[in-house]
C-alpha positions in Angstrom: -135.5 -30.8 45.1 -138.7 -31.2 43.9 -141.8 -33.6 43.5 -144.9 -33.4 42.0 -148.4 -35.4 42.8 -150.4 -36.2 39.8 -153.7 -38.0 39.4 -153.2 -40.0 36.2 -156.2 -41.4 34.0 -158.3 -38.6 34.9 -159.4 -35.3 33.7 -160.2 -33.1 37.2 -158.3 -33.9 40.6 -159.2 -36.6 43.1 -159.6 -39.5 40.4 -157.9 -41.7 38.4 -154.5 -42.9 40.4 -152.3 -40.6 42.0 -148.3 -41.0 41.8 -145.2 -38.6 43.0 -142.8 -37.6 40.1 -139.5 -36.7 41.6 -137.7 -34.2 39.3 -134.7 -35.8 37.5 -131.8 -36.8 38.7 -128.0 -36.5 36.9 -127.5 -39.7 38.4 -128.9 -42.4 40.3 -129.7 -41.9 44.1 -128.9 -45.2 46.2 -131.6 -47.0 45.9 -132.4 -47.8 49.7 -133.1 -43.7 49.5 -135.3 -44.0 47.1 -137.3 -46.9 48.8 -137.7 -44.6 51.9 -138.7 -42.3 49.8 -141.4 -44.1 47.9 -142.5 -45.1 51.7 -142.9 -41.8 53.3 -144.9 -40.3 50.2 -147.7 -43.8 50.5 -149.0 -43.4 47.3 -148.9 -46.3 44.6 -145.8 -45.5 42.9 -142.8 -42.5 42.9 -141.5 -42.5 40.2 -138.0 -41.3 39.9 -136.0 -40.0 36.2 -132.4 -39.9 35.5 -131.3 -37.5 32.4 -129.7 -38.7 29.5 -127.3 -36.9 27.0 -130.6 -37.4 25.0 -133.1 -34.5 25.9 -136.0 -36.4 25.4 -135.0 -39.1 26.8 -134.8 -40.7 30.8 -134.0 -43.2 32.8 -137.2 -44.1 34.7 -137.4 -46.3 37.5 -141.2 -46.8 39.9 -141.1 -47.5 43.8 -144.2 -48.8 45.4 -144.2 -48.3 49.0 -142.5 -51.8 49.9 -141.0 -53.0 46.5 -139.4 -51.5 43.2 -141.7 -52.5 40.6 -140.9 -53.9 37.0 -143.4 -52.5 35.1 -145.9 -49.0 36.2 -148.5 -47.4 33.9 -149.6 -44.6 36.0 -146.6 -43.4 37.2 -145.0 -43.2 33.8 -147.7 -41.0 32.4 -147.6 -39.2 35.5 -144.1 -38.5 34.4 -144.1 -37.8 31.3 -146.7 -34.8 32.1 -144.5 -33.8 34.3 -142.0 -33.3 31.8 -144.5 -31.9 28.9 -146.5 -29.8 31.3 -144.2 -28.6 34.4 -140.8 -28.5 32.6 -141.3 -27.2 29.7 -140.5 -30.9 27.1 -140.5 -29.2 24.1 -140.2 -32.6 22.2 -143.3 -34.3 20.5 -142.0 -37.5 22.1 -140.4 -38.7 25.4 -139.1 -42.1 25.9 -138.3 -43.8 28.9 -135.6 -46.3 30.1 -136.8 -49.1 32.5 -136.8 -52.3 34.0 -140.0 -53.0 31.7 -137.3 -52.4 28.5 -138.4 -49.2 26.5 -141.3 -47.1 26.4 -142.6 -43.6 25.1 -145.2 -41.5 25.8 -146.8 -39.2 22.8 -149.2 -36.0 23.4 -152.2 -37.1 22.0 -154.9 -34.0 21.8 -155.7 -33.2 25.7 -153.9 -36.2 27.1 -150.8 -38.8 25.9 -150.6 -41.9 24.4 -148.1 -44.3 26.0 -146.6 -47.3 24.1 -145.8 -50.2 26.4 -145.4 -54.0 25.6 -148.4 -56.7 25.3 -148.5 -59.2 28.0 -151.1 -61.4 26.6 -152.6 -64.1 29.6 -153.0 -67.9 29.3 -155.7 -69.8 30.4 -155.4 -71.5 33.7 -156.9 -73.9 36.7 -158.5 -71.7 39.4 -155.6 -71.4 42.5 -156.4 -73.0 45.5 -158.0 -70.2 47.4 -158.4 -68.0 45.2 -162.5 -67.8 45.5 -162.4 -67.5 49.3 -159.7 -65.1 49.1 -161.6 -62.8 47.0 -165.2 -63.6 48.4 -166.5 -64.6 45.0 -166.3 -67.6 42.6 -164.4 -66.9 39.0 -165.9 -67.9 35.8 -162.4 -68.0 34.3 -158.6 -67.5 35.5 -155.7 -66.2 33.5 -152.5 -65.7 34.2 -149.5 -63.3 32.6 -147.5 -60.8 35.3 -150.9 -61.1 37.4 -153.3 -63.5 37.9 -156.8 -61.9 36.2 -160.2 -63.5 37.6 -163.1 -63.0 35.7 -166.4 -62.6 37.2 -170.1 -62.9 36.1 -171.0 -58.9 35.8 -169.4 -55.9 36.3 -172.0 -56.1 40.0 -169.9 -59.0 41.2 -166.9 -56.4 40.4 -168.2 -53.5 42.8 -169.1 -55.7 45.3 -165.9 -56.8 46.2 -164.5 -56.8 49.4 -161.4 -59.5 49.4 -159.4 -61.5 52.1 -155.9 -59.2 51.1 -153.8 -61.1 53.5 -155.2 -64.3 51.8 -154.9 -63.0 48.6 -151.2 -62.2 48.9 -150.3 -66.0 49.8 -151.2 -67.0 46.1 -148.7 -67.6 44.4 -149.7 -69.8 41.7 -150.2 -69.2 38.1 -148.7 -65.1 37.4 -144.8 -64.0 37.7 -146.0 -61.5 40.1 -147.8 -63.4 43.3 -149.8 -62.2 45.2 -151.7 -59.2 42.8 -154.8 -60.3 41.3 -156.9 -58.3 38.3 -160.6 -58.4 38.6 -163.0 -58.4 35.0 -165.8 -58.5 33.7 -167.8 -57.0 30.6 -169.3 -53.4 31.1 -173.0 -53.4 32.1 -175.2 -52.5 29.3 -174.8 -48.4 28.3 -172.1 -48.0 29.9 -169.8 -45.4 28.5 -166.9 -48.3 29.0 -166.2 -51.3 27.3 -165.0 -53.9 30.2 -164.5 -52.7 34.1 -162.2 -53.7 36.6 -160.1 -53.8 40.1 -156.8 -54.9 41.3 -155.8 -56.1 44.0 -151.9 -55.9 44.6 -150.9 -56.9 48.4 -148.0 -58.7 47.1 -147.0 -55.1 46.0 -147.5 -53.4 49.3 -150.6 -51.8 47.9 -154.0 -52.9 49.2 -156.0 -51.8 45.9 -154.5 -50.1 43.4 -157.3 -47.2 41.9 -156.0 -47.6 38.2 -153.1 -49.5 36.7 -151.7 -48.7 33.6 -149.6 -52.2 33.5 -153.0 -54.5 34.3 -154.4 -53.5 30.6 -151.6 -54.5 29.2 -152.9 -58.1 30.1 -156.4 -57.0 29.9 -156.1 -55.2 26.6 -155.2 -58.3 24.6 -157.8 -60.7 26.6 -160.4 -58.6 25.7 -159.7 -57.8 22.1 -159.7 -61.2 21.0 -163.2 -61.8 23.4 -164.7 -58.5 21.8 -163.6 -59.0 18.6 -162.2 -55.0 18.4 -158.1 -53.8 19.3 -159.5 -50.8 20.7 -161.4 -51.1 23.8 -162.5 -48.3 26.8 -162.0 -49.3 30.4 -162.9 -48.5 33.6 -161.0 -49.4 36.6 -163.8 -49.2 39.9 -161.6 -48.2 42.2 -164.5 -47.1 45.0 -164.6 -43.1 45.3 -162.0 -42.3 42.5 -162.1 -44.7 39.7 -160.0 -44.3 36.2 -160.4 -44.4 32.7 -158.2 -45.3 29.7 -158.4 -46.1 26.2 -156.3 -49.0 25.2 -155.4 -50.2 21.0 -153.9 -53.7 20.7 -151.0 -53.4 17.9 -149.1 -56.8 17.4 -147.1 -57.4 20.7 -147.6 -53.5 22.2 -150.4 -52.1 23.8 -151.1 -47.9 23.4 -152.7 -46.8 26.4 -154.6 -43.7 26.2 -155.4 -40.9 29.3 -155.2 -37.7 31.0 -153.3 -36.5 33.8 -153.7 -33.7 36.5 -151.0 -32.4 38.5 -152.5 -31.3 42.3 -149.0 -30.5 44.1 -145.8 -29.6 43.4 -143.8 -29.6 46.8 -140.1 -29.0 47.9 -138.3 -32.1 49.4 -135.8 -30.6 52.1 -133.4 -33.6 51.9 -130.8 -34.7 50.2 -130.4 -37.7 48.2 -127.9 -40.6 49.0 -125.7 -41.3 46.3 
């Protein structure tokens, strides 16, 4: 069986956010197997694909290390390059079954476009611990699948260094407790429009380096603050850090990246069914 490691939103090796693609399945493995799975490789998310009488179309389903997760940007460009650029996809288009509902992924020049849905925030009260938890005071909260906390400068943003355990006992204000999106505006000249972090310890993963699913919350916020639907991020994760192009069209979100592949590996086991 095999399984590829690919650094998605990024352009060499050793940036952006790595995930393992495991090649597709004809059905389902049990999904304990997968877990374990997901675990033993440590990274963000494994993603996992399930063919379809369709052959540009999969089932797709993301494991974090401790959870399955509802929604994964990274790891569903990282598999739809493995499809377009280790197996041969001969198809313009690949779309994706999830727990997220449907999605696709486009080529779009050296890197794909990925269509996922808008998750537009609502302004909230500051959590209860929420400043001490992150070691900094918000400007402004909003919440949608995470909690995002906007801070002064995208300074503030470097600096971090957050309470995790702290931060995964709030639970207030996002469907998703526990994970926490960190803002601000992009210091003057930089090539980026708005930088960022997340935190997700209610995930299983400390800091996540770049998260396709975060600008679908952050895409809209900012759109309406900037006054454009196309906006360039930068997600600060420290030593890799990611970048992404996102457009704001009605209730989607295109996110736009590159992807690397740096292993392709043989898994000597066999799934359960």
């Amino acid at each position: 069986m095999r399984q590829w490691t690919v650094d998605a939103f990024a352009s060499v090796p050793f940036k952006g956010n790595p995930a393992c693609v495991v090649a597709p399945f004809a059905a389902w493995p049990d999904a304990a197997w997968m877990q374990a799975l997901a675990a033993e490789n440590n990274q963000a998310e494994t993603a996992f694909l399930l063919t379809t009488d369709d052959p540009a179309r999969f089932g797709l389903r993301w494991f974090t290390p401790a959870i399955e997760a509802p929604l994964c940007g990274h790891a569903t460009l990282a598999a739809a390059h493995v499809l377009f650029a280790e197996l041969g996809l001969a198809a313009g288009r690949v779309r994706f079954d999830t727990l997220g509902g449907a999605l696709s992924v486009v080529r779009a020049g050296d890197g794909y476009e990925m269509d996922f849905p808008a998750d537009p925030p609502r302004r909230i009260a500051e959590p209860e611990g929420l400043a001490a938890a992150l070691g900094a005071r918000p400007v402004e909260v909003w919440g949608a699948a995470y909690l995002v906390a906007l801070v002064e400068d995208e300074a503030a943003v470097r600096a971090l260094r957050p309470d995790l355990g702290a931060l995964a006992r709030i639970g207030e204000g996002a469907a998703e407790p526990g994970n926490v999106v960190v803002a601000a505006p992009a210091r003057p000249g930089a090539a980026y429009d708005v930088v960022s972090r997340f935190f997700a310890p209610g995930s299983g993963i400390p800091e996540d380096p770049t998260t396709g699913s975060a600008h679908c919350i952050l895409a809209p916020l900012f759109a309406g603050r900037l006054g454009r639907t196309t906006l360039r991020f930068h997600q600060a994760y420290p030593g890799r850090g990611g970048d992404l192009e996102c457009e704001v069209r009605a209730d989607r979100t295109l996110l736009r990246g590159r992807a690397v592949t740096v292993a392709e590996t043989t898994l000597r086991l066999q799934p359960r069914a």
